[in-house]
PAVO-412321 format. One record per atom (N, C-alpha, C, O): residue number from 1; x, z, y; atom name; residue in one letter. Coordinates in steps of 0.1 Angstrom, whole numbers, plus 5000, padded with zeros to 4 digits. Each point is the difference from the previous one (the first is absolute). Example, Ala and Ser with C-alpha at 12.3 -4.5 7.8 and 13.67 -1.06 7.14 Angstrom:
REM residues 2
1, 5132, 5078, 4943, N, A
1, 4991, 5000, 5012, CA, A
1, 5009, 5000, 5012, C, A
1, 5010, 5007, 5000, O, A
2, 4986, 4986, 5011, N, S
2, 5009, 5000, 5011, CA, S
2, 4992, 5008, 5011, C, S
2, 5005, 5001, 5011, O, S
This chain:
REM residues 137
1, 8285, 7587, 3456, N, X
1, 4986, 5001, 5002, CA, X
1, 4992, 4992, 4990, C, X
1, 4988, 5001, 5000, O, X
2, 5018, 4990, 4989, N, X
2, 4997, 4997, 4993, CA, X
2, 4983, 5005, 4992, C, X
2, 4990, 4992, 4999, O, X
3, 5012, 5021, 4997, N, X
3, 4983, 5005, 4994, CA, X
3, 4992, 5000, 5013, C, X
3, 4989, 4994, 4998, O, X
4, 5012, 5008, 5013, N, X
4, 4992, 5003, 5010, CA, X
4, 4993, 4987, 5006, C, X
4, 4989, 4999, 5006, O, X
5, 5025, 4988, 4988, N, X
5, 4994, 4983, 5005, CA, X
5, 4989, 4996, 4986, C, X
5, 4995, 4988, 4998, O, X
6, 5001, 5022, 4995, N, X
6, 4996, 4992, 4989, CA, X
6, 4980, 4997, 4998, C, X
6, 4992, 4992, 4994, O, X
7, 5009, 5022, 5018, N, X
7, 4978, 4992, 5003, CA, X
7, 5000, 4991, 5009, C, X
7, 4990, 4992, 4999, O, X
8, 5020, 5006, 5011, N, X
8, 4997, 4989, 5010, CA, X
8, 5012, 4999, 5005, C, X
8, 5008, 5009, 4998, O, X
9, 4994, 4981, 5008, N, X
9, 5010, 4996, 5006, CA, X
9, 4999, 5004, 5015, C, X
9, 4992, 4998, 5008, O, X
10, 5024, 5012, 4991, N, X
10, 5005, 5008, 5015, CA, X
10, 5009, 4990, 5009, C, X
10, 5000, 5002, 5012, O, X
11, 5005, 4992, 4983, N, X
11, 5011, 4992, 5009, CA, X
11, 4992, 4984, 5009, C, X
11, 4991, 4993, 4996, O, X
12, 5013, 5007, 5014, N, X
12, 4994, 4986, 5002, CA, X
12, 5010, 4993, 5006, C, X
12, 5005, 5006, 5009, O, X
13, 5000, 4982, 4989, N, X
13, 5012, 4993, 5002, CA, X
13, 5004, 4998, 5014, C, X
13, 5011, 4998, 5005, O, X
14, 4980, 5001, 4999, N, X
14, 5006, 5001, 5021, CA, X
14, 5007, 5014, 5002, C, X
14, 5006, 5003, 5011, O, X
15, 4994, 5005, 4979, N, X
15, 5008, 5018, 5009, CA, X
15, 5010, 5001, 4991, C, X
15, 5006, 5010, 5002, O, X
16, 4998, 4981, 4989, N, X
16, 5014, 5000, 4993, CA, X
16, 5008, 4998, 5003, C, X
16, 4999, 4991, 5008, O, X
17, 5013, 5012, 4991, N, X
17, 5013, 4992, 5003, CA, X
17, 5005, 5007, 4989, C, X
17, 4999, 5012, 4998, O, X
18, 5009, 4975, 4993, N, X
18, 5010, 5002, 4986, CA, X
18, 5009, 4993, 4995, C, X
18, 5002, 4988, 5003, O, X
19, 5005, 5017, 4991, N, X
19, 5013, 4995, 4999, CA, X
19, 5000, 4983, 4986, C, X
19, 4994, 5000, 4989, O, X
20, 5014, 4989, 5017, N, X
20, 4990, 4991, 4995, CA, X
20, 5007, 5000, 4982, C, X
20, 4995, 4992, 4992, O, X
21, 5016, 5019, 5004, N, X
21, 5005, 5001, 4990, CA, X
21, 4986, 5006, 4988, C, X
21, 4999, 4997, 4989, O, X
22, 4992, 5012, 5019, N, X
22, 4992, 4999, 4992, CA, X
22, 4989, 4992, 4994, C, X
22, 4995, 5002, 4989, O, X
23, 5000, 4990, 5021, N, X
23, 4995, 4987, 4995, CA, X
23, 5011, 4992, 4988, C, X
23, 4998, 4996, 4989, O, X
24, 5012, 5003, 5017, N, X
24, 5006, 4997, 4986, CA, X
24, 4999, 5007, 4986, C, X
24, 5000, 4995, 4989, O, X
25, 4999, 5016, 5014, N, X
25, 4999, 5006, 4985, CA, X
25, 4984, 5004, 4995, C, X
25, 5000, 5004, 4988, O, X
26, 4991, 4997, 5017, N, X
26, 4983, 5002, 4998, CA, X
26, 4998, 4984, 5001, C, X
26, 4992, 4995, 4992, O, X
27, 5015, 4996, 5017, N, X
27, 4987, 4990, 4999, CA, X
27, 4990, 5001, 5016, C, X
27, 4997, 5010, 5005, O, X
28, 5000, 4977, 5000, N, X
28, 4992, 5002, 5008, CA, X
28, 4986, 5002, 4995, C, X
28, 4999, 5004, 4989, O, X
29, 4993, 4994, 5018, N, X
29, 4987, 4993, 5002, CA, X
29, 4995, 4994, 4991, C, X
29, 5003, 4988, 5000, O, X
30, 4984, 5017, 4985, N, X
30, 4999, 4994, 4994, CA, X
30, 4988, 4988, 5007, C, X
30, 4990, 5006, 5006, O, X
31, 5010, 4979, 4993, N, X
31, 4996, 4991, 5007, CA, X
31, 4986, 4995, 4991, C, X
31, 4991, 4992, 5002, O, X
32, 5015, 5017, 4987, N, X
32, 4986, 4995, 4985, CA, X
32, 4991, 5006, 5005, C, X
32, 4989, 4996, 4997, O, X
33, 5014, 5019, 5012, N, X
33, 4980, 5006, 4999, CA, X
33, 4992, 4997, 5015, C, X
33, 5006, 4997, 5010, O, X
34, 4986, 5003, 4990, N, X
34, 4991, 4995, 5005, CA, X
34, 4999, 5015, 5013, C, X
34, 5001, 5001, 5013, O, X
35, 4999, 5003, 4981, N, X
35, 5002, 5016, 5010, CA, X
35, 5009, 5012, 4994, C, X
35, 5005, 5000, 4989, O, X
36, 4997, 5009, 5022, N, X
36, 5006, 5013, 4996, CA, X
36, 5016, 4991, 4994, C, X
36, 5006, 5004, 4990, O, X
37, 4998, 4986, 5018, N, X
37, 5013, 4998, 4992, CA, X
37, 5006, 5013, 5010, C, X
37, 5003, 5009, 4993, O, X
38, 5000, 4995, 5020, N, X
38, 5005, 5012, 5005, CA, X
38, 5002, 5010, 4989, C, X
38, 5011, 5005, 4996, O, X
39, 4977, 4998, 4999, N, X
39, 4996, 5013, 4994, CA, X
39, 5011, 5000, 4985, C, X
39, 5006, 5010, 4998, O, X
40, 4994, 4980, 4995, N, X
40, 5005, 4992, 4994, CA, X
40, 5020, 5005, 5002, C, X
40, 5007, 5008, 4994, O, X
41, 4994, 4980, 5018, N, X
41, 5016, 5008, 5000, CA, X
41, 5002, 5012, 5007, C, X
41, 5012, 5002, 5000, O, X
42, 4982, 5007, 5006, N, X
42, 5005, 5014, 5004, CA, X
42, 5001, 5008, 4987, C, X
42, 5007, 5011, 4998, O, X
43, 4983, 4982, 4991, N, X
43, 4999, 5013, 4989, CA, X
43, 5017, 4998, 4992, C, X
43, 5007, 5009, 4995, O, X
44, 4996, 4975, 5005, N, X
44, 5014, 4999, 4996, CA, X
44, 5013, 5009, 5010, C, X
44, 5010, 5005, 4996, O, X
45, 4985, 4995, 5016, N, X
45, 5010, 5004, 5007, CA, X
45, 5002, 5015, 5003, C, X
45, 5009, 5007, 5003, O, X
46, 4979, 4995, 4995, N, X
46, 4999, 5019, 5000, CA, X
46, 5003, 5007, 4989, C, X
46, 5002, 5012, 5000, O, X
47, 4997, 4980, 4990, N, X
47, 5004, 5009, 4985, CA, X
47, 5010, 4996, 4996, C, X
47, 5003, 5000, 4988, O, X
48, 5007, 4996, 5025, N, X
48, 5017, 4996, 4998, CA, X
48, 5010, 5011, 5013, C, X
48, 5011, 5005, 5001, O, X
49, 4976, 4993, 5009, N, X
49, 5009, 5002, 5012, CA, X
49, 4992, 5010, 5008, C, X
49, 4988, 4999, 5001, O, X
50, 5021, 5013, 5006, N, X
50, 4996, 5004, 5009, CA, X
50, 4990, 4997, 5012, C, X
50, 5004, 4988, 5001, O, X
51, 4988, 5013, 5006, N, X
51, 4990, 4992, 5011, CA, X
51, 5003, 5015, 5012, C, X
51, 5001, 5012, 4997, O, X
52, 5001, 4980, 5015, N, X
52, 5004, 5012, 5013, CA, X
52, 4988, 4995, 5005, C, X
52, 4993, 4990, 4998, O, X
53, 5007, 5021, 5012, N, X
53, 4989, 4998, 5010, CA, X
53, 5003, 5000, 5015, C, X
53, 5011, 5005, 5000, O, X
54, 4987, 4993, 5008, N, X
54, 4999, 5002, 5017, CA, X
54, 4994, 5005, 5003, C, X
54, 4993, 4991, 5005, O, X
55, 5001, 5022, 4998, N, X
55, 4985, 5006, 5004, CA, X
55, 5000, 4992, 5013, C, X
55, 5000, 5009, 5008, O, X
56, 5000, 4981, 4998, N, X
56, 4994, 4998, 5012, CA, X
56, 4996, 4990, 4999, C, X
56, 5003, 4993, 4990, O, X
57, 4987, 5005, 5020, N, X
57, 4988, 4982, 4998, CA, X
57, 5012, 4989, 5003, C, X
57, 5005, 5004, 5011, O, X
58, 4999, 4990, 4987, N, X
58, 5007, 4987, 5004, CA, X
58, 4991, 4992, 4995, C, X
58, 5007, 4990, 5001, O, X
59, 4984, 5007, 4994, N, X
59, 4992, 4986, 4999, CA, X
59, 4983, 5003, 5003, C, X
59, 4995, 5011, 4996, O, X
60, 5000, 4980, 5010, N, X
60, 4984, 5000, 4999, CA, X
60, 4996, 4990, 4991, C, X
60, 5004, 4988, 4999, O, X
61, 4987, 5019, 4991, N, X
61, 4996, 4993, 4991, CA, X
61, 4980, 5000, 4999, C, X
61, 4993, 5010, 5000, O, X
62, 5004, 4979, 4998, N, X
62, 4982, 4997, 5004, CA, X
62, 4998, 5002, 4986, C, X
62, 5011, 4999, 4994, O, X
63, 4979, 5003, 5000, N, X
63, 4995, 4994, 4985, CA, X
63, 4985, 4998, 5003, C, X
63, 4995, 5000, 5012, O, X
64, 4996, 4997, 4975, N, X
64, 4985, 5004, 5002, CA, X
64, 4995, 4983, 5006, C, X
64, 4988, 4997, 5004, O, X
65, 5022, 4996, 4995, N, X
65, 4994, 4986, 5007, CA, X
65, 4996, 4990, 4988, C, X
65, 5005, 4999, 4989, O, X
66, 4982, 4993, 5019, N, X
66, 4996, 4992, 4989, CA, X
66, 5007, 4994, 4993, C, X
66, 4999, 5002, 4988, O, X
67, 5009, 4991, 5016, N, X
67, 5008, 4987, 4987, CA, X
67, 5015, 5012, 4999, C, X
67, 5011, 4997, 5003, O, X
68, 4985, 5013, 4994, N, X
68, 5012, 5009, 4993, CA, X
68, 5000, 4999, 4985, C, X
68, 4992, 5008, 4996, O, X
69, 5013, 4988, 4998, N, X
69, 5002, 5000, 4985, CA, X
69, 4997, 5008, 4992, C, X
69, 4997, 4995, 4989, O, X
70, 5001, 5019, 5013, N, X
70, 4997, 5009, 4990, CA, X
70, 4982, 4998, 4999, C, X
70, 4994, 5003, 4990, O, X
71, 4999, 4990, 5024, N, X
71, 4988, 4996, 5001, CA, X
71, 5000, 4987, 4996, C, X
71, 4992, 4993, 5006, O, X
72, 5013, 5002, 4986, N, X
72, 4996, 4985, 4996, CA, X
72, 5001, 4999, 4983, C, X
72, 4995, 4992, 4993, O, X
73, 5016, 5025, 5002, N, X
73, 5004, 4998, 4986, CA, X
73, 4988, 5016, 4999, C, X
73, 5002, 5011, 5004, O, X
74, 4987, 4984, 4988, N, X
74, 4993, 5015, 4997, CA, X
74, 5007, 5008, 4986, C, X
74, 4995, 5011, 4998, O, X
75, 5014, 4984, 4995, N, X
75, 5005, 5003, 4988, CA, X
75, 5011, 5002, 5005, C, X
75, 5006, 4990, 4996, O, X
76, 5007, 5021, 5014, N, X
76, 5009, 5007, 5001, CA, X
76, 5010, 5006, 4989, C, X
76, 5012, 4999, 4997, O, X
77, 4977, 5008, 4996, N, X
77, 5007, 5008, 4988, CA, X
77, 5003, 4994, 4993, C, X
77, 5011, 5001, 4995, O, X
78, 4982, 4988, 5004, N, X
78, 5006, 4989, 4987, CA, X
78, 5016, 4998, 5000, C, X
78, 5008, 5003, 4991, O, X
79, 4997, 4991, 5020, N, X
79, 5015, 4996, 5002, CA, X
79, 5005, 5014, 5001, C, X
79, 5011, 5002, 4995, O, X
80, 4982, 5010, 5011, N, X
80, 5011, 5012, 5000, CA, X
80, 5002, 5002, 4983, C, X
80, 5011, 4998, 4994, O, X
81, 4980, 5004, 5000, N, X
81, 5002, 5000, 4983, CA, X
81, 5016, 4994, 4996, C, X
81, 5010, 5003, 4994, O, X
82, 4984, 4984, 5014, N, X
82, 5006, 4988, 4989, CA, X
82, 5018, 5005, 5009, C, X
82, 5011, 5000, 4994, O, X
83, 4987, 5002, 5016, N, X
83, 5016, 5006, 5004, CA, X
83, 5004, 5011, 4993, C, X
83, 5012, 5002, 4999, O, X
84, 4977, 5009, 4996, N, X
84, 5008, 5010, 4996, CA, X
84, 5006, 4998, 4982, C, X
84, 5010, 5003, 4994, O, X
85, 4975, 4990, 5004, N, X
85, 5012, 4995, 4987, CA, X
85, 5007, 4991, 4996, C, X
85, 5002, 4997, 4989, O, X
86, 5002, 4997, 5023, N, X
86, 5016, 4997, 5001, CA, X
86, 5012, 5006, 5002, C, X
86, 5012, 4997, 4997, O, X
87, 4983, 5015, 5009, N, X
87, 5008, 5013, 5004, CA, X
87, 5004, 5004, 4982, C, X
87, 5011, 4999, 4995, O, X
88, 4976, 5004, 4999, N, X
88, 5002, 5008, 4988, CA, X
88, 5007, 4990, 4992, C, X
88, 5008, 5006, 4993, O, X
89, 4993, 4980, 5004, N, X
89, 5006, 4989, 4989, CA, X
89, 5018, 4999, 5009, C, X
89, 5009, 4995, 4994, O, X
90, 4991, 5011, 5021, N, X
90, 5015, 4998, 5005, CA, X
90, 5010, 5008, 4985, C, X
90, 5009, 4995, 4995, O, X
91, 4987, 5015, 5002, N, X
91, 5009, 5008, 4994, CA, X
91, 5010, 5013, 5008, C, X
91, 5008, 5009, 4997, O, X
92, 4986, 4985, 5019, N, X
92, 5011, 5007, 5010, CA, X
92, 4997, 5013, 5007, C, X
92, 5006, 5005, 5009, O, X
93, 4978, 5000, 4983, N, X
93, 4994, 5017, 5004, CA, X
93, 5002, 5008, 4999, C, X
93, 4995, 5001, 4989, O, X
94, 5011, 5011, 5013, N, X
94, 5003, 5014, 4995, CA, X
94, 4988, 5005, 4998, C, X
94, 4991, 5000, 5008, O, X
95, 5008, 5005, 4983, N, X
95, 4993, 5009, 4987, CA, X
95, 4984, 5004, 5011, C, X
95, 4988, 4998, 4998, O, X
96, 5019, 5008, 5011, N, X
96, 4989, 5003, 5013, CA, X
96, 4992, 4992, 5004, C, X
96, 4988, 5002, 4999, O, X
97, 5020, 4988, 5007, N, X
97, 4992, 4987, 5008, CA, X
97, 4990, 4997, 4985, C, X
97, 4988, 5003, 5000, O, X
98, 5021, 4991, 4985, N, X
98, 4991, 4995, 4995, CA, X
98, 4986, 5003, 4995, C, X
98, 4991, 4992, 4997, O, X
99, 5010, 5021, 5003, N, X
99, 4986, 5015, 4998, CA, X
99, 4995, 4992, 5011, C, X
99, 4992, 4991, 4995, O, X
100, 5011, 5009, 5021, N, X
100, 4990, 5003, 5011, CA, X
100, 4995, 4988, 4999, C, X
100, 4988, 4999, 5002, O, X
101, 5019, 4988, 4994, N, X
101, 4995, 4986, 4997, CA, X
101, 4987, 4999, 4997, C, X
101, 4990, 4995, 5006, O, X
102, 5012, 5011, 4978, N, X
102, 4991, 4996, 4991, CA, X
102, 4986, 5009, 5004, C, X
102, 4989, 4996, 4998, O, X
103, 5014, 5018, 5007, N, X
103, 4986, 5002, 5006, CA, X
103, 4995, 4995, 5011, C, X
103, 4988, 4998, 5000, O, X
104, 5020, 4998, 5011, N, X
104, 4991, 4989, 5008, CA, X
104, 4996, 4990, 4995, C, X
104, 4989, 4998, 5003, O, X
105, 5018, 4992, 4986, N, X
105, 4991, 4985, 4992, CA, X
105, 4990, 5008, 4997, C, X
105, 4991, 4997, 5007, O, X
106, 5005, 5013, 4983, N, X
106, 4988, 5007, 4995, CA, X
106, 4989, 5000, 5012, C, X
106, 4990, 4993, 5001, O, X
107, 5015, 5017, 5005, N, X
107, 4994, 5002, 5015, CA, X
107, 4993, 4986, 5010, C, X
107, 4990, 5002, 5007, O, X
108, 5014, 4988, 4994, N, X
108, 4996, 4988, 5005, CA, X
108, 4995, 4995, 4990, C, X
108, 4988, 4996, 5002, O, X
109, 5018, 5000, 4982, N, X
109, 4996, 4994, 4991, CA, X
109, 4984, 5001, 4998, C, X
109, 4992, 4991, 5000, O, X
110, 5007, 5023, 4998, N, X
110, 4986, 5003, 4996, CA, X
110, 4986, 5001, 5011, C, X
110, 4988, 5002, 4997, O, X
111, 5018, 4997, 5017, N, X
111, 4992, 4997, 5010, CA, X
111, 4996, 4986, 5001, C, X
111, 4988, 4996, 5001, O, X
112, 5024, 4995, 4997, N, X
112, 4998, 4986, 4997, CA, X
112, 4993, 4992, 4989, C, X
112, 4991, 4991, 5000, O, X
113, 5014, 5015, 4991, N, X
113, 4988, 5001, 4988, CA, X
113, 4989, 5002, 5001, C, X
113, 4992, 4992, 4994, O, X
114, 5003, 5017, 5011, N, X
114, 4985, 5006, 5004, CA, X
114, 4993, 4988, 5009, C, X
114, 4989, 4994, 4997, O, X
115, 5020, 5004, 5013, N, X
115, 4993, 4992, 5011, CA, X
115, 4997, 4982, 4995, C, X
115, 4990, 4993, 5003, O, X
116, 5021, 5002, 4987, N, X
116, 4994, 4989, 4992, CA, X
116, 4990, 5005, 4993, C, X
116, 4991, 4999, 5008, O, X
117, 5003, 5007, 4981, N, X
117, 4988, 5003, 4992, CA, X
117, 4993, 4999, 5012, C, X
117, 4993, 4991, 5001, O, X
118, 5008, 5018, 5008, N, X
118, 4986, 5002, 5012, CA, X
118, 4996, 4990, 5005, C, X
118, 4989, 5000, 5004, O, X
119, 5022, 4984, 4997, N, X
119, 4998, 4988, 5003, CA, X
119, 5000, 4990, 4996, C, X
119, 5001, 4989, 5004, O, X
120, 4998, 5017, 4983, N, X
120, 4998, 4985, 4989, CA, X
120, 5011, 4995, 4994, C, X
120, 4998, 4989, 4996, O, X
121, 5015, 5018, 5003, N, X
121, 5007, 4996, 4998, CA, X
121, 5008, 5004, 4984, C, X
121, 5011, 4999, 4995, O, X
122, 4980, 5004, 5003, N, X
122, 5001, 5010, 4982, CA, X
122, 5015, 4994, 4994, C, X
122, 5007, 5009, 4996, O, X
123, 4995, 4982, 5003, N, X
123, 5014, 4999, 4989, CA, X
123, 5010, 5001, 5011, C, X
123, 5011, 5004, 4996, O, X
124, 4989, 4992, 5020, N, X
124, 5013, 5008, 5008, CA, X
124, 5000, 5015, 4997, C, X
124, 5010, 5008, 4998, O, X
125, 4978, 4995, 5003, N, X
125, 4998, 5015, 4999, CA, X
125, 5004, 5005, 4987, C, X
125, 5004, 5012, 4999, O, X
126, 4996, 4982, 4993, N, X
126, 5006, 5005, 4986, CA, X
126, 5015, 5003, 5000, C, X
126, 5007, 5010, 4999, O, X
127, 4995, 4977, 5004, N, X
127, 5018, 4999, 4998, CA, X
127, 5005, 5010, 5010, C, X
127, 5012, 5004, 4998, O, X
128, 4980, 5002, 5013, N, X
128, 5008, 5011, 5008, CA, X
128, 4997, 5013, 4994, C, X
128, 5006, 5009, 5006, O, X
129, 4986, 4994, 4984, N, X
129, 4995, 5009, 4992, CA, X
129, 5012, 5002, 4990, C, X
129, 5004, 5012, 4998, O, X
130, 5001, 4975, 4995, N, X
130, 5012, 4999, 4992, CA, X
130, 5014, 5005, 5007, C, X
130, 5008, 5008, 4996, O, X
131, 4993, 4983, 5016, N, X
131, 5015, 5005, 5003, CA, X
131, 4999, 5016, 5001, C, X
131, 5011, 5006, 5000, O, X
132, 4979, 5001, 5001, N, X
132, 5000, 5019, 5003, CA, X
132, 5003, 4999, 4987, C, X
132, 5013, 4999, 4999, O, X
133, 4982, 5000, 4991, N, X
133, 5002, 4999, 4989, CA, X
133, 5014, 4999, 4991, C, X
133, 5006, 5007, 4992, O, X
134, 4996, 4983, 5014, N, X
134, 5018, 4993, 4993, CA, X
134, 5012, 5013, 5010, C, X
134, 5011, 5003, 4995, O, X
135, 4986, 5000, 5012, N, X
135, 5006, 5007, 5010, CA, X
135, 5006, 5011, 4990, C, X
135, 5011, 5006, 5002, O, X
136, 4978, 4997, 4988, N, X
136, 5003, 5013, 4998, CA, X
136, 5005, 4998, 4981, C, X
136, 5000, 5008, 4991, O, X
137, 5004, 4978, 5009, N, X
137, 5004, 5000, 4984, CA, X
137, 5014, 4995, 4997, C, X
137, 5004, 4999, 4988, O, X
C-alpha cells in the first residue's frame, strides 16, 4: 500500500501488530521529527512489505482533541516531504513507488510553497519551489 500511504498517513500504531524482524531491517521510529514520524516509518515499511487487514473494528480510536498533535504542528507536510525524500535518497524504490513519490513531494511541495509566500515566508517558500524543481533534473 505503499503509493496509497503517500498523501497521508493510513496506519496508526495501536491496530498493528508486526513482526519485530522488521523493525530490524526499516528501522524504528524516526525520534528526529517532530511529527508524522508514523507516517515516516510505514512509508519504509510499505514499500518493503506487504500490509494485511482485519475488516473488523478491534480498536476504538478518538481523534479531533485539543492537545492532539497534528493540532499543535500547523506545518504536517513539511515532515511528510522530508520522509518522502528520504524514501527517494533510500535507493530502495521500484521504478513505480519512485514516479508516485516524486509526484506527491511536487503535490505537497507546491501547496507548501504557496502557503509560506502567503505568510511571509518568501525564502522557505522558495526553497520548496526548488526542491519541485531539483526533482526533475
Amino acid at each position: 500500500i505503499y503509493e496509497e500511504s503517500l498523501p497521508l498517513c493510513l496506519i496508526t500504531p495501536s491496530s498493528v501488530m508486526i513482526h519485530k524482524n522488521i523493525f530490524a531491517d526499516v528501522g524504528i521510529f524516526d525520534e528526529t521529527l517532530p511529527a508524522c514520524e508514523d507516517y515516516d516509518l510505514w512509508l519504509r515499511i510499505t514499500h518493503k512489505y506487504p500490509v494485511g487487514l482485519i475488516d473488523k473494528e478491534l480498536i476504538v480510536k478518538h481523534g479531533g482533541h485539543k492537545d492532539q498533535l497534528s493540532r499543535s504542528i500547523p506545518t504536517l507536510d513539511k515532515y511528510r516531504i522530508y520522509a518522502m525524500k528520504k524514501m527517494l535518497g533510500s535507493g530502495t524504490l521500484t521504478e513505480r513507488q519512485r514516479s508516485a513519490t516524486i509526484k506527491e513531494i511536487e503535490n505537497k511541495a507546491r501547496i507548501y510553497a504557496h502557503g509560506c509566500l502567503k505568510n511571509g515566508k518568501e525564502k522557505e517558500g522558495e526553497e520548496y519551489f526548488a526542491l519541485i524543481d531539483a526533482l526533475h533534473k
